[in-house]
C-alpha positions as CSV (number, residue, x, y, z in Angstrom):
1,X,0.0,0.0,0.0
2,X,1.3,3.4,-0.8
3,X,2.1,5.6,2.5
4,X,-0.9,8.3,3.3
5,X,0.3,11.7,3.7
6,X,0.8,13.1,6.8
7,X,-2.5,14.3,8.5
8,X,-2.1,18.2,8.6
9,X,-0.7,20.2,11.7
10,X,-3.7,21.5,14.1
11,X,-6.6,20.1,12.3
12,X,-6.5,16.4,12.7
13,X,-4.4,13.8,14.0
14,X,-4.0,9.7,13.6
15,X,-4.1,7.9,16.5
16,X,-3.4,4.5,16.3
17,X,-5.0,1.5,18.1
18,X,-4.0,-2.6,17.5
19,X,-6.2,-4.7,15.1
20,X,-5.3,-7.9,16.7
21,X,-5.5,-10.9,15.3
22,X,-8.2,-13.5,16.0
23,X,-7.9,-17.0,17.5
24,X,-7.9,-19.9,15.3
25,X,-9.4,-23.0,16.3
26,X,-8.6,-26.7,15.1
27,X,-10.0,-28.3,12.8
28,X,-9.6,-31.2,9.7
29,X,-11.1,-33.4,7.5
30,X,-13.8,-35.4,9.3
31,X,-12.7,-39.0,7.3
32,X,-8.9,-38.6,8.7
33,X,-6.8,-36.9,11.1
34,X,-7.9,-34.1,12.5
35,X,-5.3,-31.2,11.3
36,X,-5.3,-27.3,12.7
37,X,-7.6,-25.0,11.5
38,X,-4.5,-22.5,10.2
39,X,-3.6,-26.1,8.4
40,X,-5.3,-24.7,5.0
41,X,-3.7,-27.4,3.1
42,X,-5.5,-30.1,4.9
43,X,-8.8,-28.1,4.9
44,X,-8.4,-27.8,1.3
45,X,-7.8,-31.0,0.4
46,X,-11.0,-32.0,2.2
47,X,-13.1,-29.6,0.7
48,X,-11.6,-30.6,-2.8
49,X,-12.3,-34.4,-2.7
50,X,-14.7,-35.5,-4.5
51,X,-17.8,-35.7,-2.5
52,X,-20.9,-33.7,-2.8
53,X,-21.5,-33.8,1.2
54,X,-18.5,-33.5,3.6
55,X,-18.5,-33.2,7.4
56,X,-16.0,-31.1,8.3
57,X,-14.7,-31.3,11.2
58,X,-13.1,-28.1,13.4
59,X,-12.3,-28.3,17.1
60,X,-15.0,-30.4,18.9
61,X,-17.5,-29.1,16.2
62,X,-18.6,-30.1,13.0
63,X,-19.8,-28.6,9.5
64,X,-22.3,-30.5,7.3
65,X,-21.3,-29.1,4.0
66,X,-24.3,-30.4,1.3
67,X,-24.4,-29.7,-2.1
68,X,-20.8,-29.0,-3.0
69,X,-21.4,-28.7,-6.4
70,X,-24.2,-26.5,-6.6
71,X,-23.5,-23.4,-8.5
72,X,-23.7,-20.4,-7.0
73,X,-22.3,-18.0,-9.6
74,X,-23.0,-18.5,-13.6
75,X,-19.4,-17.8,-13.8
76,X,-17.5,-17.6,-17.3
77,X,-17.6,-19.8,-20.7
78,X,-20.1,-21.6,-19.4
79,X,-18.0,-22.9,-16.1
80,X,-19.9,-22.3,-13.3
81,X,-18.5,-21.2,-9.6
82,X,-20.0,-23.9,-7.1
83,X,-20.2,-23.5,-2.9
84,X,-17.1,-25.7,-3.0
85,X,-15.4,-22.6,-5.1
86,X,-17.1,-20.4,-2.4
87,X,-15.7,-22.4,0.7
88,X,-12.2,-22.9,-0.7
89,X,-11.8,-18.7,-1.5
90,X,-13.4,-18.2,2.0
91,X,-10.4,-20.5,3.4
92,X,-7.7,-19.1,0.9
93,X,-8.3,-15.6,2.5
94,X,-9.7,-15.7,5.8
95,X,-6.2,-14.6,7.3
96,X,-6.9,-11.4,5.5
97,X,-10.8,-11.4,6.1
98,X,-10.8,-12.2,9.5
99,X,-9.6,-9.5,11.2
100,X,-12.0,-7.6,9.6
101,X,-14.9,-9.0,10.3
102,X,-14.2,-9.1,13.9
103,X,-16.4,-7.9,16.6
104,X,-18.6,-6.3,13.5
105,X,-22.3,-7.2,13.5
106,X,-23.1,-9.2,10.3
107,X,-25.8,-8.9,8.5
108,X,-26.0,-12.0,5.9
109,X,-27.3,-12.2,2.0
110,X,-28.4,-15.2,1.5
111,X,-28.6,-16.7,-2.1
112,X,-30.0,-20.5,-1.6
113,X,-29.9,-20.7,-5.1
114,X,-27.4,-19.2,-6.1
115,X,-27.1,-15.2,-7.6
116,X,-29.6,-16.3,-10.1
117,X,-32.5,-17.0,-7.3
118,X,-34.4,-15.1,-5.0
119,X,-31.6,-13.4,-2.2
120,X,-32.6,-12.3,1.6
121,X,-31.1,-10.5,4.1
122,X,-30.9,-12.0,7.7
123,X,-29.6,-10.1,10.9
124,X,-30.9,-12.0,13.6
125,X,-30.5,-15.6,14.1
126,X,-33.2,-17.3,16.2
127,X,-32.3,-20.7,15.4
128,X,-30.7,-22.9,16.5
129,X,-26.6,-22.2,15.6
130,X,-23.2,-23.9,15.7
131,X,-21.7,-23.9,19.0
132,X,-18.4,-22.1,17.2
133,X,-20.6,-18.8,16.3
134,X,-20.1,-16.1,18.4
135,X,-23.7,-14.1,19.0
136,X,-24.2,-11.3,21.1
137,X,-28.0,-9.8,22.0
138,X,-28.5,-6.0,21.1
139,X,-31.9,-3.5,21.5
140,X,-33.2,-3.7,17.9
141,X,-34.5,-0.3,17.1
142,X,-37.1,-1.4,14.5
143,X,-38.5,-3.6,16.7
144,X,-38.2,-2.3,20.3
145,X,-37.0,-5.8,21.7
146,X,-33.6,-7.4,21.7
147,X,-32.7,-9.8,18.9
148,X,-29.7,-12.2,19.0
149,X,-27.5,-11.2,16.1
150,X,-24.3,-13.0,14.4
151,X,-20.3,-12.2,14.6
152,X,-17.8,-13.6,12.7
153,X,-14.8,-14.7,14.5
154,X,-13.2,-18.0,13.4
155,X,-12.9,-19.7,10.5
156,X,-15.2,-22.4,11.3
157,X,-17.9,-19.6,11.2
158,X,-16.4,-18.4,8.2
159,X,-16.8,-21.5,6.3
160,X,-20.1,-22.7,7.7
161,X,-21.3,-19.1,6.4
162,X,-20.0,-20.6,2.6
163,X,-22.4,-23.8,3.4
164,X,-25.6,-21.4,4.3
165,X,-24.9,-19.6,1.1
166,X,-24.2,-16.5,2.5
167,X,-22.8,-15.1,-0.8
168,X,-22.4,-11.0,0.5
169,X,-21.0,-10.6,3.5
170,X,-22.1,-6.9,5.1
171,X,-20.3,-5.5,8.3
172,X,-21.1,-2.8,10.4
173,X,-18.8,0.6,10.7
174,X,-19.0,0.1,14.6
175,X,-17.4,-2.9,16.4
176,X,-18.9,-4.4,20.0
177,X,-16.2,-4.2,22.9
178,X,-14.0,-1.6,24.3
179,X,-13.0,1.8,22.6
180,X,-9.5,1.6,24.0
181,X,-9.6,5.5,22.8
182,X,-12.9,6.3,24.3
183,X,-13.4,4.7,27.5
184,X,-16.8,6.6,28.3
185,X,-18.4,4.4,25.9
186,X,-20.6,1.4,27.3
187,X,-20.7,-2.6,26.4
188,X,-24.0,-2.8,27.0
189,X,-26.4,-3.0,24.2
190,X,-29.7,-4.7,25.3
191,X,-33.4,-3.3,26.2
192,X,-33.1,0.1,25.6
193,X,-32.3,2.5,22.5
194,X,-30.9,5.0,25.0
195,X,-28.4,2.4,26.1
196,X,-27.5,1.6,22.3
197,X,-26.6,5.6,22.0
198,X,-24.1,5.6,24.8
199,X,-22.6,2.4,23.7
200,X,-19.5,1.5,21.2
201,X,-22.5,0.4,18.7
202,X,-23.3,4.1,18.0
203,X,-19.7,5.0,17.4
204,X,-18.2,3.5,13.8
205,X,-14.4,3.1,13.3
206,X,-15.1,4.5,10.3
207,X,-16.6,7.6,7.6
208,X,-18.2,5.6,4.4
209,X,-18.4,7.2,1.1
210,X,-20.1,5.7,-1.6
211,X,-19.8,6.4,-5.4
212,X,-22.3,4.6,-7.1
213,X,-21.9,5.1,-11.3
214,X,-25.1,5.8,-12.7
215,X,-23.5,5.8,-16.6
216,X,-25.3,3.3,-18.8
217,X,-23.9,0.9,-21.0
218,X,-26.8,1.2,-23.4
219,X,-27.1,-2.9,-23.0
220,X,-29.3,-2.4,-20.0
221,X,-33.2,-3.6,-19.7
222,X,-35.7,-0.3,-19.5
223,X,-36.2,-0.2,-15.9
224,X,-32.2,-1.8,-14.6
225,X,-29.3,-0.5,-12.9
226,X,-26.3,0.7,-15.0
227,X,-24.3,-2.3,-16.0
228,X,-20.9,-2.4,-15.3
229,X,-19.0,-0.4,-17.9
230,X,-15.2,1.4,-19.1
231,X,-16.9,4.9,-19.0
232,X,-18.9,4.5,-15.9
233,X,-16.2,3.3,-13.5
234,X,-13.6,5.7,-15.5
235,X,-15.4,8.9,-14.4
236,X,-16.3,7.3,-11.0
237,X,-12.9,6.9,-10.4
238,X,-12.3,10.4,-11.5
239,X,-14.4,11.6,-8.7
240,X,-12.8,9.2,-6.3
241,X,-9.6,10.9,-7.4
242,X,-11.4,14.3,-6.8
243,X,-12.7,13.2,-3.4
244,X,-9.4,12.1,-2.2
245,X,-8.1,15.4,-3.0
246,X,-10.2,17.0,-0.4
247,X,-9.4,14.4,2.3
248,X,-6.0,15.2,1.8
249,X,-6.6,18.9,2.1
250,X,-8.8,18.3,6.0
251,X,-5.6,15.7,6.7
252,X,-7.4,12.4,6.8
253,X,-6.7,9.6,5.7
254,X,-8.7,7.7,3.5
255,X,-8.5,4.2,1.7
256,X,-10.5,2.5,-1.0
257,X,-12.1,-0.4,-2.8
258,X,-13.9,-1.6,-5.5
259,X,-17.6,-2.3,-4.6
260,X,-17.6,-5.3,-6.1
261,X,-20.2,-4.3,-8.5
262,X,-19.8,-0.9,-10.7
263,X,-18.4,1.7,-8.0
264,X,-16.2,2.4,-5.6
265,X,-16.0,2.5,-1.7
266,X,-13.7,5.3,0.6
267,X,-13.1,4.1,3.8
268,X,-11.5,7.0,6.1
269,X,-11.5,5.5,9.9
270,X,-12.2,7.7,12.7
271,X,-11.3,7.9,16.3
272,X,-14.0,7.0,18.6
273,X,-15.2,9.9,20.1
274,X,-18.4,11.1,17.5
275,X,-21.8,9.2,16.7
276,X,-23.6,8.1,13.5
277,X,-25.3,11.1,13.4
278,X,-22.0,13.4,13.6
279,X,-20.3,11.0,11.0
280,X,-23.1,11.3,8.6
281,X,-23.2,15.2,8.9
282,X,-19.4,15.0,7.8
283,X,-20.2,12.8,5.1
284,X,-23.0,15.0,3.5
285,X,-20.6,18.4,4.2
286,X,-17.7,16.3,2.3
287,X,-20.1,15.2,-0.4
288,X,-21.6,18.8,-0.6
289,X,-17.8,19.9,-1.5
290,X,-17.0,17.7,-4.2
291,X,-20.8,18.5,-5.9
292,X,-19.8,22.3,-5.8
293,X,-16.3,21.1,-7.8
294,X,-17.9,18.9,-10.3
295,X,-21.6,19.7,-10.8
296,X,-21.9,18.4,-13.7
297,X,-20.8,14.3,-13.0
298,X,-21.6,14.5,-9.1
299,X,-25.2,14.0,-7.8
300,X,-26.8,13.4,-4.2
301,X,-30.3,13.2,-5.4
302,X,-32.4,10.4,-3.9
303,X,-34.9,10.7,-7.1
304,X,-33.1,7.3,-9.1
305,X,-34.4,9.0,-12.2
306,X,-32.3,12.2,-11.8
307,X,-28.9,10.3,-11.2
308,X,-28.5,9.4,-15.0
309,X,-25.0,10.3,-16.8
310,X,-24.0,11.0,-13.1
311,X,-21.8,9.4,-10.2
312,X,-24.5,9.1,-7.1
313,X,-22.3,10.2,-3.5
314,X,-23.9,8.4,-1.2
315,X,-23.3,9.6,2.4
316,X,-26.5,7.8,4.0
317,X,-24.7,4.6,4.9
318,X,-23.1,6.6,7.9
319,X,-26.1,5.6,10.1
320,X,-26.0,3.0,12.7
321,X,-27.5,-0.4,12.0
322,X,-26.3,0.3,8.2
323,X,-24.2,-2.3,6.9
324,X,-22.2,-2.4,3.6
325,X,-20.6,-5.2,1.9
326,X,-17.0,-5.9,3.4
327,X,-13.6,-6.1,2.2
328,X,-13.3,-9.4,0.4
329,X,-16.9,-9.7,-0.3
330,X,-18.0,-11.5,-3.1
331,X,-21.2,-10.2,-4.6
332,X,-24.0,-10.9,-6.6
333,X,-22.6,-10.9,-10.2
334,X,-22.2,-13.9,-12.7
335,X,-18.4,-14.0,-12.3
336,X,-18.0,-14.0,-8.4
337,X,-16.4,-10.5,-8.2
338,X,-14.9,-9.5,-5.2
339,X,-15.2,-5.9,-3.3
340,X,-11.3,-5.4,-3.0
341,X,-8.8,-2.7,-1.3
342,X,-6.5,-1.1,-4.6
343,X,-3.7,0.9,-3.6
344,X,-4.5,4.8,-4.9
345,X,-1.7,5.3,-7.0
346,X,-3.2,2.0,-9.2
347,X,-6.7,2.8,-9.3
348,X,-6.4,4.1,-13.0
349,X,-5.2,0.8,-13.9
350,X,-8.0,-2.2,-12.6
351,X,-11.6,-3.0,-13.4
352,X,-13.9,-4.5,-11.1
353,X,-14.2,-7.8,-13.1
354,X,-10.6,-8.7,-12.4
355,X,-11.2,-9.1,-8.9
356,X,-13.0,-12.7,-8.0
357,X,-13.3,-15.6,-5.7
358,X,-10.4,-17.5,-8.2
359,X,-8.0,-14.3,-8.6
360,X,-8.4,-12.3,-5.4
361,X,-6.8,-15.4,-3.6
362,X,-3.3,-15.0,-5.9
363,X,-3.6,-11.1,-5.9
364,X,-3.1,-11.7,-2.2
365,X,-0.4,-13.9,-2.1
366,X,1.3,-11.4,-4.0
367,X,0.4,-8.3,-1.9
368,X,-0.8,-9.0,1.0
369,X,-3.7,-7.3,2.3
370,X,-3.6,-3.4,2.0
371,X,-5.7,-2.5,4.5
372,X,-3.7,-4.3,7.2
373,X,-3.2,-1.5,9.0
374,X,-6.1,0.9,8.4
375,X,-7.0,1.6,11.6
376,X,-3.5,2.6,12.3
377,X,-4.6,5.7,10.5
378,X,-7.4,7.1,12.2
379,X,-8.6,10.8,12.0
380,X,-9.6,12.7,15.4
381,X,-13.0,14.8,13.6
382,X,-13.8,15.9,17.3
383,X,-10.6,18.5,17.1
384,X,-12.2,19.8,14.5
385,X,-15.8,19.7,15.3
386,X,-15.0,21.0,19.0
């Protein structure tokens, strides 16, 4: 990853805070010896046997993988991607997705049927789970009771997520636990929507900007979203150019990554120490900015018909109980792309297609994962709100 500039003198400042890794677990292949769960050969070589149902075995738990061959993803020439693709790419880079998704709230897409059926959402869990997924109750505001809802800390959850066709993975911006930089905040997130506000839940590690390309390819159906196209993502990554310009001039940091589908996603974390609300308010004033610079390509209309020929800024995902699709997400696209972290100085270079469950794998073999350290980088807004 290129090195961020240094955060201007008296208006912000990076404070830095440990993204520790998470514990493994063991695990192998259920019809041998049982091998660790960082063994990925062994795991690997189980899932890639020939069987269409495979218990999996990890610690003192099992998965029931079924269907190994069903395709999820049309994929190219003809070749489908199958939930054995799905499990092996979630193995190949949970060392880099892990940490990630740690202590986040998940909210799953489900795709029983792969990208070509009928998707839904699920954020509570009221089932019976795996004994290996962690769960942690929270005040649902929608619903004015508490619902039990899903983390994803371990690999074993990781994979049994590939068997439940969970194709999208979404994260929260806010983590459960301590704010090691804000120790005011609370741990406790059940009954009430007053203890929600005063706890870590209402506090994201991060500012989310989304540019969503509304630029049609001319292929589209009357009545579909732009298609993924050379213009579309040229100009949006003109305006993520743009954007980054202005970060750089308020000293924060920023990072970003392809959506996965036709846009792109700026990530700038954030010390602790302002809400949702405050977050989204810097957001729209940022977004605000870059339409006053380019009025004719920027938009923040919420009217979908008055986007067209323009890149949509979408601020609103600052809000708590949003979720957006994480780093090393696949999505729902016939080739398995992948939302994935590019370094600035190559953005000009990559298309979103070239990123999928069979290349992100080698990509990160060769570069590890660039936003290792991203909350290394954080940005103190309060300094500059106070």
């Amino acid at each position: 990853m290129a090195k961020q500039s240094t955060p201007e003198a008296g208006k912000f400042s990076a404070k830095k805070e440990e993204m520790k890794t998470p514990k493994t677990k063991t695990g192998g292949h259920a019809a041998t010896a049982r091998a660790q769960s960082d063994d990925c050969e062994a795991i690997a070589a189980a899932l890639s046997s020939d069987s269409e149902n495979l218990k999996l075995a990890i610690g003192t738990e099992h998965i029931n993988f079924t269907h190994l061959d069903k395709v999820l993803w049309p994929g190219e020439n003809g070749k489908g991607l199958t939930k054995r693709d799905f499990a092996l790419y979630l193995l190949l880079v949970s060392p880099f997705l892990l940490p990630h998704l740690k202590d986040r709230p998940l909210t799953l897409v489900r795709f029983p049927n792969g990208v070509g059926g009928q998707k839904f959402f699920q954020k509570r869990w009221d089932k019976n789970i795996p004994g290996f997924v962690d769960t942690f109750d929270s005040f649902a505001e929608h619903a004015g009771e508490n619902h039990r809802f899903l983390l994803c800390d371990n690999l074993a959850t990781l994979l049994w997520l590939a068997q439940i066709a969970d194709l999208e993975l979404h994260t929260s911006h806010a983590r459960i636990g301590k704010a090691m930089e804000n120790k005011a905040l609370t741990q406790t997130y059940t009954d009430t929507l007053a203890r929600i506000e005063k706890s870590t839940l209402n506090y994201p590690d991060y500012l989310v900007l989304d540019l969503d390309p509304y630029i049609y390819s001319g292929k589209e159906a009357e009545g579909d979203e732009p298609a993924l196209n050379k213009k579309g993502f040229k100009r949006t990554c003109e305006m993520a150019l743009a954007l980054k310009d202005i970060l750089d001039g308020l000293g924060m940091h920023s990072f970003v990554k392809t959506s996965g589908r036709t846009g792109l996603h700026i990530y700038v974390p954030l010390v602790r120490n302002i809400d949702y609300d405050q977050v989204r308010s810097l957001a729209e004033t940022i977004g605000r900015h870059l339409l006053a610079e380019h009025p004719k390509i920027i938009t923040m209309d919420w009217a979908v018909k008055k986007r067209g020929g323009k890149i949509f800024f979408d601020h609103n995902m600052n809000a708590r109980g949003k979720t957006l699709a994480s780093i090393y997400s696949p999505r729902m696209s016939d080739t398995g792309t992948v939302s994935t972290p590019v370094a600035w100085d190559e953005l000009s270079s990559v298309y979103p297609d070239q990123f999928t469950i069979k290349t992100v794998p080698t990509r990160l073999a060769k570069t590890g994962d660039l936003w290792r350290d991203i909350l290394d980088y954080k940005t103190d807004v309060k300094r500059l709100l106070d």
